[in-house]
C-alpha positions as CSV (number, residue, x, y, z in Angstrom):
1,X,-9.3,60.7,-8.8
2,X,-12.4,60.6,-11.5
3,X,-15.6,59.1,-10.9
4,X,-15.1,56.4,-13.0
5,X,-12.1,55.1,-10.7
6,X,-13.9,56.1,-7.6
7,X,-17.2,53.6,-9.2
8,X,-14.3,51.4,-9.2
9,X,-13.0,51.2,-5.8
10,X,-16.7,51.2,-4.7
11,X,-17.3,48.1,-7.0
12,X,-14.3,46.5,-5.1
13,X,-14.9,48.0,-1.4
14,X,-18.6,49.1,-0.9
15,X,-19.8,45.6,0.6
16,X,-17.1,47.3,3.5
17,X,-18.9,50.6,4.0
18,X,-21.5,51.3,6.2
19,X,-25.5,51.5,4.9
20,X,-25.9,55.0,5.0
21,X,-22.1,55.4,3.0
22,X,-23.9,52.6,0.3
23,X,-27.1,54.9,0.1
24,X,-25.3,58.2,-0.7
25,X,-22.5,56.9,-2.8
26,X,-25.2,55.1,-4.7
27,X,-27.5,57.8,-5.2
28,X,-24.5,60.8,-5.8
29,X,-22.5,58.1,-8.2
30,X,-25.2,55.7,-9.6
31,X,-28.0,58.0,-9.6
32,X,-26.5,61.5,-10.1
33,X,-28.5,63.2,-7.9
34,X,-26.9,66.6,-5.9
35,X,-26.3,66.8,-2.7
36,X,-29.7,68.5,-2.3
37,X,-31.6,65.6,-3.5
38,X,-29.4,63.1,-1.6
39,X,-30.3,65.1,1.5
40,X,-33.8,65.4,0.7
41,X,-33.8,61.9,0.1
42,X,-31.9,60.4,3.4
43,X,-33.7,63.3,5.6
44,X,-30.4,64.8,6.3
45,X,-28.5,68.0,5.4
46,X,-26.3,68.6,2.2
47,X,-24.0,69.2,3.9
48,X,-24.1,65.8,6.0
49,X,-24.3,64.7,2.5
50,X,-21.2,66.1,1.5
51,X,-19.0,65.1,4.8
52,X,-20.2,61.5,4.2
53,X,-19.5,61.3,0.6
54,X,-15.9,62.9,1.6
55,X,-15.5,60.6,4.3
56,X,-16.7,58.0,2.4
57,X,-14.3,58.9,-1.0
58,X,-11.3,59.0,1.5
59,X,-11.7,55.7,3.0
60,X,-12.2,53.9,-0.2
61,X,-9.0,55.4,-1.6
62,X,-7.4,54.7,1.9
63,X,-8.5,51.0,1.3
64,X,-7.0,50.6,-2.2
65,X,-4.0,52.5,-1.1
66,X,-3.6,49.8,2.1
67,X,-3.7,46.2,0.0
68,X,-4.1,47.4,-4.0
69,X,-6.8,44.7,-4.8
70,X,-7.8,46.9,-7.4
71,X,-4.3,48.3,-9.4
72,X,-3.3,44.7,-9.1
73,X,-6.4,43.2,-10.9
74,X,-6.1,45.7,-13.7
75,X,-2.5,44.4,-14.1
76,X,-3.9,41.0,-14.4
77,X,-6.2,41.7,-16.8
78,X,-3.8,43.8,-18.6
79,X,-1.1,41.1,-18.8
80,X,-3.4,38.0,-19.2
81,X,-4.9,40.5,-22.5
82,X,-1.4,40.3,-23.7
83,X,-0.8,36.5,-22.8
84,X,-4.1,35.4,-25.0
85,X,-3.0,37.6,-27.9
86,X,0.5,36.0,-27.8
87,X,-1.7,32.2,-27.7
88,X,-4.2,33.6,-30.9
89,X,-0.6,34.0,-32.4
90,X,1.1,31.0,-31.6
91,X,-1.7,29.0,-32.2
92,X,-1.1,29.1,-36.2
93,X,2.5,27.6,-35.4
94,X,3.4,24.8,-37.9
95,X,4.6,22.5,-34.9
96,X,1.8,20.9,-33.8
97,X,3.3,20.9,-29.7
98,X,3.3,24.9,-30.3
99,X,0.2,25.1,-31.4
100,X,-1.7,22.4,-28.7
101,X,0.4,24.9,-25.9
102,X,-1.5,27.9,-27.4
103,X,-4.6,26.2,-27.2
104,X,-4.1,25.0,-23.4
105,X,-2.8,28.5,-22.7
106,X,-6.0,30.1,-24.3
107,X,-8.1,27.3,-22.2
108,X,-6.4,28.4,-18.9
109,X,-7.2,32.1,-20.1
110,X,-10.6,31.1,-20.5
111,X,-10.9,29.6,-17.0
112,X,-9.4,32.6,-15.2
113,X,-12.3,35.1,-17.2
114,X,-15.1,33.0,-14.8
């Protein structure tokens, strides 16, 4: 798994994750600092550093793995992408009911987005 998939489990699951799991993900992830710094910074060893970024990398992926909030959100994003371009195209329909369905389907579209 990347960092940019792990940034995204931690957008989904960090409010779950203890303080000092925040702090280091934060600062290793959001921050890039090394271990060093993140140690230097939290008063404890790189290698605490390390275990709790481990520990912390496993659970995140344990939690996506458990209830897939996250692979299941991309595919609603994914699919409602797919749904508004099929509205943009219906939209120029000659029938006028075609067209007003389009536009309620774009409005729905629109509503899920906030």
């Amino acid at each position: 798994m990347d960092e940019a998939e792990l940034i995204l489990l931690y957008d989904y699951y960090g409010a779950l994750l203890t303080q000092r799991q925040r702090e280091c993900f934060e600062l290793r992830y959001n921050e890039d600092l090394s271990l060093g710094e993140i140690g230097e910074e939290l008063g404890i060893s790189r290698q605490g550093v390390y275990d709790n970024l481990s520990r912390t990398e496993a659970l995140l992926r344990n939690m996506e793995q458990k209830t897939g909030c996250v692979s299941r959100d991309l595919k609603c994003r994914h699919v409602a992408e797919r749904i508004g371009a099929l509205a943009e195209a219906l939209a120029q329909h000659t029938d006028a009911r075609v067209a007003a369905a389009a536009a309620e389907m774009a409005s729905l579209l629109r509503e899920l987005e906030e």
